[in-house]
C-alpha positions in Angstrom: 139.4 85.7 178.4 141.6 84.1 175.7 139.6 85.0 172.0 140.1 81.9 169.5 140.8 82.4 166.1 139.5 79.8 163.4 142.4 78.7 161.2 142.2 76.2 158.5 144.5 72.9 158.7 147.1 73.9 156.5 147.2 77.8 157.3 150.6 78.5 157.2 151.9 75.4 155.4 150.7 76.1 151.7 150.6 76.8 149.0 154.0 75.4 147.6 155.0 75.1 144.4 157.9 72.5 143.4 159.0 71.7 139.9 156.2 71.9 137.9 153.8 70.9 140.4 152.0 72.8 143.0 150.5 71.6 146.7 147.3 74.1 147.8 144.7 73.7 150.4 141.2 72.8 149.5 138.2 74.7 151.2 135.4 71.5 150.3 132.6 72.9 152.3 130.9 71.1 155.0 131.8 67.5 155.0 129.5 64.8 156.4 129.9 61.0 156.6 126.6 59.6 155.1 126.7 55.6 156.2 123.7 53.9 155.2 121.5 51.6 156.8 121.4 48.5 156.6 119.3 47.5 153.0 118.8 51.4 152.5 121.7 51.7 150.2 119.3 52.0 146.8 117.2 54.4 148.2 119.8 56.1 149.4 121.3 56.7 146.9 118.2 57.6 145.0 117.8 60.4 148.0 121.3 61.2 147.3 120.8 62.0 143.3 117.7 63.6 144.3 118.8 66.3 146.7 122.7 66.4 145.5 122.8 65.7 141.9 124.8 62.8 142.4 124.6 59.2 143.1 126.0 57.0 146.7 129.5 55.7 145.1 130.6 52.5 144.7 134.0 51.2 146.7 136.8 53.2 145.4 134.5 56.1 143.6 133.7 59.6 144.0 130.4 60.7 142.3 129.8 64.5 141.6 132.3 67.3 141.3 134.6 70.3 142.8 132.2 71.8 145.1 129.6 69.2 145.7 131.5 65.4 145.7 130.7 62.4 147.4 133.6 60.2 148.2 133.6 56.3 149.0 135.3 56.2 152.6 134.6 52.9 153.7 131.5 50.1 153.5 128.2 51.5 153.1 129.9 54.8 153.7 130.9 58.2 152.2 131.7 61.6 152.9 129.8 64.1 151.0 131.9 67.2 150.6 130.3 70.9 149.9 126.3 71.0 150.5 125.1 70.6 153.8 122.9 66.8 153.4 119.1 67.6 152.6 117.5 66.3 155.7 116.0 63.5 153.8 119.3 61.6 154.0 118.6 60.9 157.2 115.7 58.3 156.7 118.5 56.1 154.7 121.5 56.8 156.7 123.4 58.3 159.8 124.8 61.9 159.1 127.6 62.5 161.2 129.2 66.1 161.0 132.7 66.0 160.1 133.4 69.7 158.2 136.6 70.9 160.8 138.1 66.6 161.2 139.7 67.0 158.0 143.2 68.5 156.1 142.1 68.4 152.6 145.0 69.3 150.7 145.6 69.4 146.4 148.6 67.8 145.0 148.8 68.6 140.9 150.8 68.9 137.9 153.5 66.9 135.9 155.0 64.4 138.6 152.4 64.4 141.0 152.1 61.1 140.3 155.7 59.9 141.0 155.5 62.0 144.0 152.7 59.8 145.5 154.3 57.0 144.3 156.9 57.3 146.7 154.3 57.5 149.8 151.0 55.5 148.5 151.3 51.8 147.9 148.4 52.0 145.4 149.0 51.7 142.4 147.9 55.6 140.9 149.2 55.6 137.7 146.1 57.1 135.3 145.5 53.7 133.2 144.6 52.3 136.3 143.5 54.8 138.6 141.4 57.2 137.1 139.3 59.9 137.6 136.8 59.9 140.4 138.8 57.0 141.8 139.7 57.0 145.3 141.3 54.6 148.0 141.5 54.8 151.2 145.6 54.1 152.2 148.3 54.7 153.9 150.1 57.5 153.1 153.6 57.1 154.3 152.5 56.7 157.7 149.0 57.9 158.1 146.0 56.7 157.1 144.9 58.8 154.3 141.9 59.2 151.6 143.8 59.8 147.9 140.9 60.5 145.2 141.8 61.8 141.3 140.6 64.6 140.5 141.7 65.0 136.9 145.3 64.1 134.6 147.7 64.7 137.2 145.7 65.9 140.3 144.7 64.4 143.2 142.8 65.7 146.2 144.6 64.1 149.6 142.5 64.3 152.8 144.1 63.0 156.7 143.2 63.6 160.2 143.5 67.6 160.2 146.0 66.8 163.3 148.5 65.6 161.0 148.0 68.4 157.9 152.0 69.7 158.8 153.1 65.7 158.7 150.9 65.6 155.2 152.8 68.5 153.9 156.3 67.9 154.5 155.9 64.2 154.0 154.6 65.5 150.1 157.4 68.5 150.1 160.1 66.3 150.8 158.7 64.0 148.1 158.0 66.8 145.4 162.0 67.8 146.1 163.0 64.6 145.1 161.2 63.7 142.0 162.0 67.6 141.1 165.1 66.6 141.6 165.3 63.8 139.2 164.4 66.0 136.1 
């Protein structure tokens, strides 16, 4: 009988450190998608604050922080990234597991900006896209979930069948803005 070995999305594939910025996989946790019912959103995200420490956010928002975030992914929708969802949740919204669907990757340092420039059309510059934002884009050529984590970080999520696409499409793009310096 063949024995399976868990490995994480990006095993293998990071960390990497280009010009003065750096590309690591991110361990969030369990990840759930929380969509809420219909005219439940208030008390959900009362439920939410309650249990979690943080509210529902709004379009393009992440509420919370490293370790226990939720992240706007759609209408009426996140993804709540670390805790497990208090079981209360589930009188406001669906809960659908999603902890092993995702690469969850960390882009960060000076340039990561221009390098996601080059693959995002969002504008992601920091006056307009702070932190906590988040959009969900195309990254290249996969859909992707982009949030900002802080100055010049940003956490970058895809299908986990695409994490080596993700990290070569961002390699290739850290070589060249390194490049430039």
């Amino acid at each position: 009988m063949a024995e399976l070995i868990a490995k994480s999305p990006c095993e293998g594939l990071v960390p990497a450190t280009i010009g003065g910025m750096s590309l690591t996989e991110e361990h969030p946790g369990a990840m759930w998608i929380v969509a809420s019912f219909k005219g439940q959103q208030e008390k959900l995200s009362k439920a939410l604050e309650d249990a979690h420490g943080m509210a529902f956010p709004a379009a393009n928002r992440a509420t919370g922080k490293a370790g226990s975030r939720a992240v706007w992914f759609g209408r009426d929708m996140a993804l709540l990234m670390g805790p497990e969802p208090d079981a209360k949740l589930a009188k406001h919204a669906a809960l659908t597991d999603q902890s092993d669907a995702w690469a969850v990757v960390k882009l960060e340092g000076e340039g990561a900006e221009d390098v996601l420039a080059r693959l995002v059309p969002v504008d992601l510059r920091n006056q307009v896209f702070k932190r906590g934002h988040t959009a969900r884009a195309e990254l290249k050529h996969m859909m992707a979930s982009v949030t900002r984590t802080g100055p010049q970080a940003f956490q970058i999520m895809v299908f986990r069948s695409m994490a080596k696409t993700l990290v070569h499409d961002l390699k290739t793009a850290m070589e060249a803005v390194a490049a430039r310096g």
